[in-house]
C-alpha positions as a Python dict, from the first residue, in 0.01 Angstrom:
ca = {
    (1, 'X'): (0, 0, 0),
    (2, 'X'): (297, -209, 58),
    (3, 'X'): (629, -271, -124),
    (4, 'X'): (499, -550, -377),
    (5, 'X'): (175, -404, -503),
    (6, 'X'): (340, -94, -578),
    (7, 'X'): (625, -261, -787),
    (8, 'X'): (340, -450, -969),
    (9, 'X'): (123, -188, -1087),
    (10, 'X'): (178, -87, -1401),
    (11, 'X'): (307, 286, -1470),
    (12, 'X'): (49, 548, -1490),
    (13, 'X'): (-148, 597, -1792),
    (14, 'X'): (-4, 934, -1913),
    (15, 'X'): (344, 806, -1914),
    (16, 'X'): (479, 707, -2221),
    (17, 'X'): (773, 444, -2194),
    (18, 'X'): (1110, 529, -2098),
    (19, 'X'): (1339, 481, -2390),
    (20, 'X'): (1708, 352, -2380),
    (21, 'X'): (1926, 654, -2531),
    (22, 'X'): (1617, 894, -2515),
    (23, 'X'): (1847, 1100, -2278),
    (24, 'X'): (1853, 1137, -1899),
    (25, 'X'): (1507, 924, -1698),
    (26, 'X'): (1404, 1243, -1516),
    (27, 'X'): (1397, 1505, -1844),
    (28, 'X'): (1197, 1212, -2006),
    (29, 'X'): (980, 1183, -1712),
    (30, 'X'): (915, 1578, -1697),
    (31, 'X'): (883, 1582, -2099),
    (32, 'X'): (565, 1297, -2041),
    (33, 'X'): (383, 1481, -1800),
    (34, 'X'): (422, 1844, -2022),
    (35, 'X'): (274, 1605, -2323),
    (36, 'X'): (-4, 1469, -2125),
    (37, 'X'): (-118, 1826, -2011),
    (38, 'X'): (-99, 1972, -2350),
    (39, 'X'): (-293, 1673, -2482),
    (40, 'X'): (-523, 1678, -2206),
    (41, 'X'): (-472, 1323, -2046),
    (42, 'X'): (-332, 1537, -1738),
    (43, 'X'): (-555, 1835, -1614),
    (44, 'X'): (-511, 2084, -1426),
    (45, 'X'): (-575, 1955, -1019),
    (46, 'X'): (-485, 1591, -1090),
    (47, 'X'): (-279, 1431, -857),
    (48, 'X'): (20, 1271, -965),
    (49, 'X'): (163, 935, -818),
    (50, 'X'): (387, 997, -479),
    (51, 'X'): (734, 1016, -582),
    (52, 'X'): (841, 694, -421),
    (53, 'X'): (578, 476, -585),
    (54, 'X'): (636, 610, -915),
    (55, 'X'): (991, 504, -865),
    (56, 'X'): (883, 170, -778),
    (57, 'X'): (655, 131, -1040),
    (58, 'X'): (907, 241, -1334),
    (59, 'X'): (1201, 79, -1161),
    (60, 'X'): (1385, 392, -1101),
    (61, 'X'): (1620, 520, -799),
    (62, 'X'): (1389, 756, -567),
    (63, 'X'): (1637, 1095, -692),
    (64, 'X'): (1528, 1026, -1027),
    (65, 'X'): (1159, 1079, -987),
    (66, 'X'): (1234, 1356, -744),
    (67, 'X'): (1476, 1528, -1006),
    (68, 'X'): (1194, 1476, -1288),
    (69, 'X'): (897, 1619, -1011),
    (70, 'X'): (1143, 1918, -957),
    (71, 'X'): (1188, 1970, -1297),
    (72, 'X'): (832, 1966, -1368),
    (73, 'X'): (750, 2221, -1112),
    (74, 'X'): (1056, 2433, -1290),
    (75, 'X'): (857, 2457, -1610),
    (76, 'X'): (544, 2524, -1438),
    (77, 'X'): (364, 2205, -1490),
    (78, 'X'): (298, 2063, -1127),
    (79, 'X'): (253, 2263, -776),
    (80, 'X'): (397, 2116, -453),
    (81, 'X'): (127, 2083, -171),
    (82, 'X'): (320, 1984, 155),
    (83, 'X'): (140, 1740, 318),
    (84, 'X'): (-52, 1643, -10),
    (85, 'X'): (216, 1564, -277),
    (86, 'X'): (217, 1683, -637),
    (87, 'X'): (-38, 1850, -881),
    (88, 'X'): (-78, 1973, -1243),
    (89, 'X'): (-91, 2336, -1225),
    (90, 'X'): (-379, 2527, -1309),
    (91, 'X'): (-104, 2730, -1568),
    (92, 'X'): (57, 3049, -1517),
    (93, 'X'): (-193, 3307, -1422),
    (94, 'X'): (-260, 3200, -1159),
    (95, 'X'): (23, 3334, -992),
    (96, 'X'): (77, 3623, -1126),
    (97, 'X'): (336, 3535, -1304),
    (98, 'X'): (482, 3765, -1558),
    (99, 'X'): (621, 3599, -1885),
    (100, 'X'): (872, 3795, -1969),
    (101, 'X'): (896, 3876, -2337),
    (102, 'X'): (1070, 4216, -2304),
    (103, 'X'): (1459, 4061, -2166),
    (104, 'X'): (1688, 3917, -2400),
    (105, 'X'): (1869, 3644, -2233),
    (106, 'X'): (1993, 3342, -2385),
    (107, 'X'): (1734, 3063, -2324),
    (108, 'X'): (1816, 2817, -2059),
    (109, 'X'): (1798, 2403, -2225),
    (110, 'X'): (1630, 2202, -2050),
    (111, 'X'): (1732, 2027, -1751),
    (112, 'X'): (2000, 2116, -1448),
    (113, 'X'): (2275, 2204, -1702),
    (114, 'X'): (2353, 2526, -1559),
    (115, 'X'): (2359, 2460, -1242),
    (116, 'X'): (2628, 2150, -1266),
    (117, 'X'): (2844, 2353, -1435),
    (118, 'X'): (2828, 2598, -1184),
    (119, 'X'): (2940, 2340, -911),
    (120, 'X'): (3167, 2205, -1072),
    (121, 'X'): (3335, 2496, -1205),
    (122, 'X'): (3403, 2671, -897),
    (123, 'X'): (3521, 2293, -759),
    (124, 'X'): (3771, 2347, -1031),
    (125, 'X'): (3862, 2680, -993),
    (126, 'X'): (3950, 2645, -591),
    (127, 'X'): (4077, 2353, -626),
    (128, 'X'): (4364, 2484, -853),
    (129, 'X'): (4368, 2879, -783),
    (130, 'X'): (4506, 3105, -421),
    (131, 'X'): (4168, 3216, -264),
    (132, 'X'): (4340, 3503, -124),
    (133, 'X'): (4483, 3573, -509),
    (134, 'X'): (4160, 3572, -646),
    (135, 'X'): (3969, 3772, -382),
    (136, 'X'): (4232, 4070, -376),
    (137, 'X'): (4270, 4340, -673),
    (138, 'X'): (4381, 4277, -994),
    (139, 'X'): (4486, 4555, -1235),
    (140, 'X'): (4476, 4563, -1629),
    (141, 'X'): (4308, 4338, -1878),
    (142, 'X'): (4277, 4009, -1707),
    (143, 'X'): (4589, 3744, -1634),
    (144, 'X'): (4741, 3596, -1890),
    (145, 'X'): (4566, 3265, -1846),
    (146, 'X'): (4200, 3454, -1934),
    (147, 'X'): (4315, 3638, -2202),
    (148, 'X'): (4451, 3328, -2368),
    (149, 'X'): (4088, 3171, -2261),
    (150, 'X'): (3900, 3429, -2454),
    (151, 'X'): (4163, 3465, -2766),
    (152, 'X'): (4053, 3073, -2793),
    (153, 'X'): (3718, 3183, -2702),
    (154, 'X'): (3718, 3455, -3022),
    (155, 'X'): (3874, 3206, -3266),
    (156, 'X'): (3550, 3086, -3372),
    (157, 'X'): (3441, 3490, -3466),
    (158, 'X'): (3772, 3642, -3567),
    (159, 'X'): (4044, 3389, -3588),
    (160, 'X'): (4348, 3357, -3407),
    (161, 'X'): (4410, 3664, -3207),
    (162, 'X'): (4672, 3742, -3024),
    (163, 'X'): (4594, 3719, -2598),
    (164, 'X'): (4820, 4065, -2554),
    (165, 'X'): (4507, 4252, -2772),
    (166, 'X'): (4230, 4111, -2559),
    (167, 'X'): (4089, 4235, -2270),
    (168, 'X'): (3896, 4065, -2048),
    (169, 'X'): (3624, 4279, -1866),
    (170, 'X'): (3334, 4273, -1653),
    (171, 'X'): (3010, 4258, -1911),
    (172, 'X'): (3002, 4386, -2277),
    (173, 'X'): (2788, 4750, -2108),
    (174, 'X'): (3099, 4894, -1934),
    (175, 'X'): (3288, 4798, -2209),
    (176, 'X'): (3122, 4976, -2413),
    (177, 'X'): (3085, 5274, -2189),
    (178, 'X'): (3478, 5256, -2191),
    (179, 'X'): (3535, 5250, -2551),
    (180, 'X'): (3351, 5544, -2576),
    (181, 'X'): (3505, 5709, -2353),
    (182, 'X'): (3859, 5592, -2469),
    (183, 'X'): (3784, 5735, -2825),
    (184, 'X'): (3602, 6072, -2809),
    (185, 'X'): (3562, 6327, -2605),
    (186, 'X'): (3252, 6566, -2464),
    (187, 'X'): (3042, 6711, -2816),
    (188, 'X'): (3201, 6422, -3032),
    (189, 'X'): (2940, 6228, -3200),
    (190, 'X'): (2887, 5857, -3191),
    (191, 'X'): (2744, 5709, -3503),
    (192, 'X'): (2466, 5436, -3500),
    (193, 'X'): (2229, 5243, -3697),
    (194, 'X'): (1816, 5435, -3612),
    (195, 'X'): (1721, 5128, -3419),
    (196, 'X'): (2004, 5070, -3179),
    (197, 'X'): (2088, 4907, -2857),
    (198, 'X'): (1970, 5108, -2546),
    (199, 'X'): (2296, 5045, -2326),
    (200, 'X'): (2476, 5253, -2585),
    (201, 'X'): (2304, 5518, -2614),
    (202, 'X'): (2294, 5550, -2233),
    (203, 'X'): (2641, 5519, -2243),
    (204, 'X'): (2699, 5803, -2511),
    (205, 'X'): (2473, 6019, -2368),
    (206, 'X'): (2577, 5994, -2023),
    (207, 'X'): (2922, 6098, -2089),
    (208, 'X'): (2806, 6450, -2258),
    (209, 'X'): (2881, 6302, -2611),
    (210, 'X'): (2592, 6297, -2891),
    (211, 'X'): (2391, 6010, -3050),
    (212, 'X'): (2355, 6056, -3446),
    (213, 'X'): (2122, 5841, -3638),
    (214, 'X'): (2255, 5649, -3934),
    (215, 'X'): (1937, 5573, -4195),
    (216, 'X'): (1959, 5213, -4303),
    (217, 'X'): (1761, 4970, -4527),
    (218, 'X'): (1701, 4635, -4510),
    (219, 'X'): (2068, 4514, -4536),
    (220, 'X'): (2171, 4762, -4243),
    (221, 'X'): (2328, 5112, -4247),
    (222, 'X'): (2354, 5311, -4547),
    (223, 'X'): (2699, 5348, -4652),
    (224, 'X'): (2612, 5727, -4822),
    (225, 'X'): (2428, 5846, -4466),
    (226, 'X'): (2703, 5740, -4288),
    (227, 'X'): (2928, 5933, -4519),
    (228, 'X'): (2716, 6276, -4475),
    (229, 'X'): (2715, 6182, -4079),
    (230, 'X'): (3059, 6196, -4113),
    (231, 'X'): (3120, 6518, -4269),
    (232, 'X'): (2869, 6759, -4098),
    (233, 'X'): (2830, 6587, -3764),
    (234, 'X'): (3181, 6539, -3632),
    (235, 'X'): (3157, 6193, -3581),
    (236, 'X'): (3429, 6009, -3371),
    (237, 'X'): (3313, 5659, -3335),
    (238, 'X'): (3082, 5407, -3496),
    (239, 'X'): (2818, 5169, -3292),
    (240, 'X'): (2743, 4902, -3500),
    (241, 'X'): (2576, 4518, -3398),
    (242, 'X'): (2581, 4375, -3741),
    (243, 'X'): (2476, 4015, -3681),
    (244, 'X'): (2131, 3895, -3561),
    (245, 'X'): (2115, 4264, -3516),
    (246, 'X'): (1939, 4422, -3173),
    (247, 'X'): (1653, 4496, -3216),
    (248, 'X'): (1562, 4407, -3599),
    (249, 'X'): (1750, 4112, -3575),
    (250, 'X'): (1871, 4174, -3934),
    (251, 'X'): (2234, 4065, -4047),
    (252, 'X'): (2430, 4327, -4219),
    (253, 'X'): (2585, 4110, -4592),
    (254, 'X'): (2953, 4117, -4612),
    (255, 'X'): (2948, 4365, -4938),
    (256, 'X'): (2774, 4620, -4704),
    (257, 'X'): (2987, 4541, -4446),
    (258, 'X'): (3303, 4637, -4622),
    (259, 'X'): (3133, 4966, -4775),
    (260, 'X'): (3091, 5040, -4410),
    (261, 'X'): (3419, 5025, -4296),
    (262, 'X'): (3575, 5193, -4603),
    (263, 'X'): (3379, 5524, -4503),
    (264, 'X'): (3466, 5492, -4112),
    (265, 'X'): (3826, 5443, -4219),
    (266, 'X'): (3805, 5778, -4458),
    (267, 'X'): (3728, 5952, -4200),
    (268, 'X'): (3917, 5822, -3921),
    (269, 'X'): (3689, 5678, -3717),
    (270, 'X'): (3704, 5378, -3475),
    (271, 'X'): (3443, 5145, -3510),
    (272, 'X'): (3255, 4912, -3223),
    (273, 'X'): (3123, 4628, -3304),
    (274, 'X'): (2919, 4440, -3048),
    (275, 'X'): (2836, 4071, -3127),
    (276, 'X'): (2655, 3906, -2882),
    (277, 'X'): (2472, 3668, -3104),
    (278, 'X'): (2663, 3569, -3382),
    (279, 'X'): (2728, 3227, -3205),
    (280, 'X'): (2376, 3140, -3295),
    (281, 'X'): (2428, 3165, -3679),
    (282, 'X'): (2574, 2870, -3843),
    (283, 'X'): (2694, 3087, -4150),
    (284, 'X'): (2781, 3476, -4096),
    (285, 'X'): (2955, 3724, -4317),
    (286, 'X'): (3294, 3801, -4172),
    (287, 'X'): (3321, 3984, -3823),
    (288, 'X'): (3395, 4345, -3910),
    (289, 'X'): (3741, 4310, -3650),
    (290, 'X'): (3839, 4048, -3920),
    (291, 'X'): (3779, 4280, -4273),
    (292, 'X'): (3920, 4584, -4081),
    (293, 'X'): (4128, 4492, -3743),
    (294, 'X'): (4352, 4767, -3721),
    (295, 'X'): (4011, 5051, -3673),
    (296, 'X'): (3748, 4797, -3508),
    (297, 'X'): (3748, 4699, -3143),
    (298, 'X'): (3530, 4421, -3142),
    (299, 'X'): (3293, 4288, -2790),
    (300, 'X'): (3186, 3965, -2717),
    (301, 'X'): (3017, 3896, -2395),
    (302, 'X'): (2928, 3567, -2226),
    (303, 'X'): (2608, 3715, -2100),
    (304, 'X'): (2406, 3618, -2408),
    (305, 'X'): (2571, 3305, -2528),
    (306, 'X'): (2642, 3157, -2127),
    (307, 'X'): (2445, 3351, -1871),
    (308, 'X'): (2422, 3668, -1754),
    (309, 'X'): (2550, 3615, -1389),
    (310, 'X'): (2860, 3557, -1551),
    (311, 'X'): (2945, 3924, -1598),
    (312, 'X'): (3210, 3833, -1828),
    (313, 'X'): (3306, 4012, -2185),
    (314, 'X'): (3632, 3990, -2373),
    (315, 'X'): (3725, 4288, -2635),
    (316, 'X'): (3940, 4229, -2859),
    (317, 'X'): (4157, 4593, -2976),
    (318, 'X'): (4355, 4699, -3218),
    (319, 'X'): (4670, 4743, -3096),
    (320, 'X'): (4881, 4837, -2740),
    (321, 'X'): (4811, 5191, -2816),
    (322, 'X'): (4413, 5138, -2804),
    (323, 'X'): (4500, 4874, -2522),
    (324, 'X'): (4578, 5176, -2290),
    (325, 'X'): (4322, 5398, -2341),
    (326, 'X'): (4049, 5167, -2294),
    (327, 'X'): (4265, 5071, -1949),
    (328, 'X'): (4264, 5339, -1828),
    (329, 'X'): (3878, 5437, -1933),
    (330, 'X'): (3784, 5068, -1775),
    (331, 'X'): (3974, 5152, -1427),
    (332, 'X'): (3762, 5454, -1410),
    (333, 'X'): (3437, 5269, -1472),
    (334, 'X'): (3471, 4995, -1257),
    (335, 'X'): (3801, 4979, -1116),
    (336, 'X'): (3827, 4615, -1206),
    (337, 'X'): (3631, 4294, -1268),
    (338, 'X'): (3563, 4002, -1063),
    (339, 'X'): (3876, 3797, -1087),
    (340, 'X'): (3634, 3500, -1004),
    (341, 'X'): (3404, 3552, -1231),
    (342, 'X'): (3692, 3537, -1460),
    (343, 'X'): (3815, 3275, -1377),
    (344, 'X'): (3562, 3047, -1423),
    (345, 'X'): (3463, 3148, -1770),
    (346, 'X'): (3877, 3016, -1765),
    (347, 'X'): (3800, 2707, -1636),
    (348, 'X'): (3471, 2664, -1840),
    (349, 'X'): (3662, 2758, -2200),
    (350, 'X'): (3955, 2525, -2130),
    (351, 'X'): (3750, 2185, -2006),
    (352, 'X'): (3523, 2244, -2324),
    (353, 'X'): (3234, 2320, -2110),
    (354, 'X'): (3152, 2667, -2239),
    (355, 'X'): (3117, 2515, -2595),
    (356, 'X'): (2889, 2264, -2459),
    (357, 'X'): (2666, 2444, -2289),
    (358, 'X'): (2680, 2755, -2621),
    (359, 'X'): (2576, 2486, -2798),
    (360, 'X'): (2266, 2409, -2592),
    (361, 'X'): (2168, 2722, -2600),
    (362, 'X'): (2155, 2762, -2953),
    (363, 'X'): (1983, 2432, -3007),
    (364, 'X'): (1703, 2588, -2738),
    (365, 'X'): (1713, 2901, -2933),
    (366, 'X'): (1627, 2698, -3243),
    (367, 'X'): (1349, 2508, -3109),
    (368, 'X'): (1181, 2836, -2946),
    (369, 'X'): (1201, 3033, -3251),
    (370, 'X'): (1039, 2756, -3460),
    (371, 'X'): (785, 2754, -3247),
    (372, 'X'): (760, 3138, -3264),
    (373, 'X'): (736, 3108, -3661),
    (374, 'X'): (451, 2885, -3607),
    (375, 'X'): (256, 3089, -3372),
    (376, 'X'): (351, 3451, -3447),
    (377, 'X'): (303, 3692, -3772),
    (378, 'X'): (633, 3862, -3781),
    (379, 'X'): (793, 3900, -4135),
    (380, 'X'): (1046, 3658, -4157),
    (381, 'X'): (1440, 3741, -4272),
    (382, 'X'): (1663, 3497, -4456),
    (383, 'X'): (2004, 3439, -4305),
    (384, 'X'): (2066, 3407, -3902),
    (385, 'X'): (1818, 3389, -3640),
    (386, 'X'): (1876, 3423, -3308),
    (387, 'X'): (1654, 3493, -2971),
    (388, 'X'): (1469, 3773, -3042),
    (389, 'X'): (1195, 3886, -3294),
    (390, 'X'): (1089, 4210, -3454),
    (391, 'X'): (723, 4207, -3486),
    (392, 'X'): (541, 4506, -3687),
    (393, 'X'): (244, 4613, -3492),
    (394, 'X'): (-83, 4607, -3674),
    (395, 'X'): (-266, 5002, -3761),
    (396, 'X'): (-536, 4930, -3517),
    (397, 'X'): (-307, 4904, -3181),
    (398, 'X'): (-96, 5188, -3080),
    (399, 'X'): (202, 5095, -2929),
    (400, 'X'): (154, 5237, -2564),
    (401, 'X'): (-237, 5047, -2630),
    (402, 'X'): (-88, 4712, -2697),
    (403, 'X'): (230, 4721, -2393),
    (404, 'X'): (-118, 4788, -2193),
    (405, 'X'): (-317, 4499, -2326),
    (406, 'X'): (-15, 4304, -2295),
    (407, 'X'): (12, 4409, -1949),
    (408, 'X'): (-297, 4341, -1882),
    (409, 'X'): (-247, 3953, -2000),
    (410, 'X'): (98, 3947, -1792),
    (411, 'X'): (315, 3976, -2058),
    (412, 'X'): (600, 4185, -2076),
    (413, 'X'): (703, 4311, -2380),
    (414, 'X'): (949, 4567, -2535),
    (415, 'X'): (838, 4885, -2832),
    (416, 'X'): (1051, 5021, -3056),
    (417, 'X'): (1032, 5354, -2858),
    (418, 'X'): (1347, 5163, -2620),
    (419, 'X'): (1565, 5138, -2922),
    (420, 'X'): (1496, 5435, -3190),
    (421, 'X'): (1790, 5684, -3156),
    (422, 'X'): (1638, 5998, -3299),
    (423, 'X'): (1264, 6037, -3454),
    (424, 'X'): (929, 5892, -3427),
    (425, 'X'): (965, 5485, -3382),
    (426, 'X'): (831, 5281, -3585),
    (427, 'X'): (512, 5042, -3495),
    (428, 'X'): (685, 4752, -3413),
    (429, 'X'): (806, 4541, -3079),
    (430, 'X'): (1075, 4342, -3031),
    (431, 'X'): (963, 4004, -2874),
    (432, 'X'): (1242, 3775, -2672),
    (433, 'X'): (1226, 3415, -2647),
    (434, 'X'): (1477, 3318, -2370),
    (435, 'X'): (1379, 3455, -2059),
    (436, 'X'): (1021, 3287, -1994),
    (437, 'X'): (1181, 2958, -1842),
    (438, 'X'): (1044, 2672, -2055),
    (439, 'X'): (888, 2611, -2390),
    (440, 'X'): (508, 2531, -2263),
    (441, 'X'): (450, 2843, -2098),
    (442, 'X'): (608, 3051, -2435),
    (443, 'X'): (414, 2854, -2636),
    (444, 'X'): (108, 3016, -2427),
    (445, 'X'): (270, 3370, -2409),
    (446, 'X'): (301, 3359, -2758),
    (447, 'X'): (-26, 3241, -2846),
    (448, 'X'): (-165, 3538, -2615),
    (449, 'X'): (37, 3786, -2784),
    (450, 'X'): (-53, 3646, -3145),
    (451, 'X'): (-430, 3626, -3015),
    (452, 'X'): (-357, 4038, -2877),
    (453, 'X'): (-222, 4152, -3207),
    (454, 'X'): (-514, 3951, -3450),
    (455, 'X'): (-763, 4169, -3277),
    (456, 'X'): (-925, 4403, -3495),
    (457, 'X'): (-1077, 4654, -3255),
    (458, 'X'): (-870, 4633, -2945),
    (459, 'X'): (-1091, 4690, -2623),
    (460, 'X'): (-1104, 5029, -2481),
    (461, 'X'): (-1053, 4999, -2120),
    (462, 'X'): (-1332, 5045, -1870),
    (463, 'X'): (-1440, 5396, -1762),
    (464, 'X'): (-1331, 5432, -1388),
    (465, 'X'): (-1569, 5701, -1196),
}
């Protein structure tokens, strides 16, 4: 086929015009052929056009089509044969595939985003820092120019906070390990809510102090249990994630918040609060570091709100006097972080970038957990929602039964069992939204999952013999 009777034929049926302002030709291209397959105009094994006559037919510079292709294949929607050009995939089974409902990572929007901020970012960085500065050790909280990053970073949760409280470590897990071990010591007792985030109590219980369970009800902790924690259980420190909470996803109101923090400062203890997620709620009660600064230390990592290769949290502390304990716990841990890694979340924060791309990533989160709500049963919470879903699990699946069947189906999923302190754990999973790459193949995960927990008599697995 030569040159002119490709530019003459008309574009292929399943491709809807392009549209002026409709946002960049390849992610339009990509979004056409994931509508044609759910509507059926594509199916699986059809061949789609060769890159270069599809760009000849819509007008388009060769890249274009080969970015939209590419993107395509990202979401699982076509499968590169060499020698034979592009196909609609016959869906993610086949492969053997996992989709991962078990990891919660922010979701990734659509398109390269990521990865041009990546390359750009580290243009930035070596273009203006010493490569033999940032690749030697560093000692303390992070230079002056990242702690003034994150303090502008923080504004948005806790107001203006001043750089010399902030310290800038390597992922919100060793800084928790560190505040723990700044502020108790072997047999204290670190208070948290019954469902509670595994790192924690990893943390806690690796360092020979104890885990207590905190009852709570549906607005979070109970202010009186924490009180009787407090007097019998010598309790040092309090573990608390009170918005878009992990794993119930529940957001603590600001009236319990405060009852809260009036019985940790009775009893003189520090408080922890980890907020990963509050970036996703457009209204939040205030942060707990901003009702009671001078007894909360307050983490906020980039892993959930960026990405997790990032390895970048900031904590923001009380005062100098909590500054150097947690130093000194920290340069046990890990010695120090990746001055790079800082470094870039620098040079992200200050171009604007990082609010960008947050932003995208709460606009995916959206869109993925509206399409959750339309697929899934889970009992739905007013106030914030963020990436992740607590689903009760119906009486006729046991929870180790329906991580099998789920299994089975290649899904991965996550039981309460991971996050209940002390006691039995309830009948319920928690079900994450960012990892599986694109919406499409959620959308199917869900569906299978939904499809898993309608069944009334679950099948009992064949006898082996």
């Amino acid at each position: 086929m030569n040159d002119k009777s490709d530019a003459s034929m008309a574009a292929p049926a399943w491709l809807d015009a392009l549209v002026d302002g409709g946002g960049p030709r390849y992610l339009q291209i990509a979004d056409a052929i994931g509508t044609a397959v759910d509507e059926g105009r594509l199916r699986p094994g059809d061949r789609l056009p060769p890159q270069r006559h599809l760009a000849r037919q819509l007008g388009l510079d060769l890249t274009t089509v080969t970015r939209a292709y590419a993107e395509a294949r990202r979401r699982g929607l076509l499968d590169a044969r060499v020698g034979q050009g592009s196909f609609v995939s016959h869906g993610p089974a086949d492969d053997g595939r996992v989709a991962d409902l078990s990891m919660n990572i922010p979701p990734p929007p659509p398109g390269d985003k990521l990865e041009r901020m990546l390359r750009q970012g580290m243009n930035d960085v070596l273009a203006r820092a010493d490569v033999d500065t940032l690749m030697t050790y560093h000692w303390g909280a992070g230079s002056l120019a990242d702690r003034e990053a994150a303090a502008a970073w923080l504004e948005a949760s806790l107001g203006r906070v001043d750089p010399a409280r902030i310290a800038v470590v390597p992922g919100a897990q060793v800084a928790l390990a560190g505040l723990v071990l700044a502020h108790s010591a072997p047999g204290d007792a670190v208070a948290a809510e019954v469902l509670s985030y595994p790192g924690l109590m990893q943390a806690v219980r690796q360092s020979g102090r104890r885990m207590v369970a905190v009852a709570t009800d549906e607005c979070g902790m109970l202010p009186d249990e924490l009180e009787r924690a407090c007097r019998t259980q010598r309790v040092r420190l309090l573990y608390l994630n009170p918005t878009i909470q992990n794993p119930t996803a529940m957001t603590m109101p600001a009236g319990r918040r405060q009852d809260i923090l009036a019985v940790a400062r009775a009893h003189g203890v520090h408080v922890i609060e980890d907020d990963p997620y509050s970036f996703l709620a457009t209204e939040r009660p205030p942060a707990l570091a901003q009702l009671a600064p001078d007894i909360v230390s307050h983490v906020a990592t980039l892993s959930k709100s960026l990405t997790p290769g990032l390895r970048t949290a900031f904590v923001a502390l009380p005062d100098a006097a909590t500054q150097d304990g947690f130093a000194l716990a920290m340069r046990a841990l890990t010695l120090m972080g990746a001055p790079l890694m800082a470094a870039l979340a620098t040079q992200w924060i200050r171009s604007g970038v990082a609010d960008a791309f947050r932003d995208a990533v709460a606009a995916e989160a959206r869109i993925r957990y509206e399409l959750a709500e339309a697929v899934l049963p889970f009992a739905h919470r007013e106030g914030p929602r963020g990436f992740h879903i607590w689903q009760a699990v119906p009486a006729q699946w046991s929870l180790n039964g329906l991580l099998a069947a789920a299994s089975a189906h290649g899904l991965g999923i996550c039981t309460s069992e991971f996050f209940t302190v002390e006691g039995v754990a309830p009948k319920a999973i928690r079900i994450s939204l960012g990892a599986v790459p694109d919406r499409r193949r959620l959308e199917r995960a869900l569906k299978v999952l939904a499809d898993l927990l309608a069944q009334q008599r679950p099948a009992l697995p064949a006898v082996v013999v």
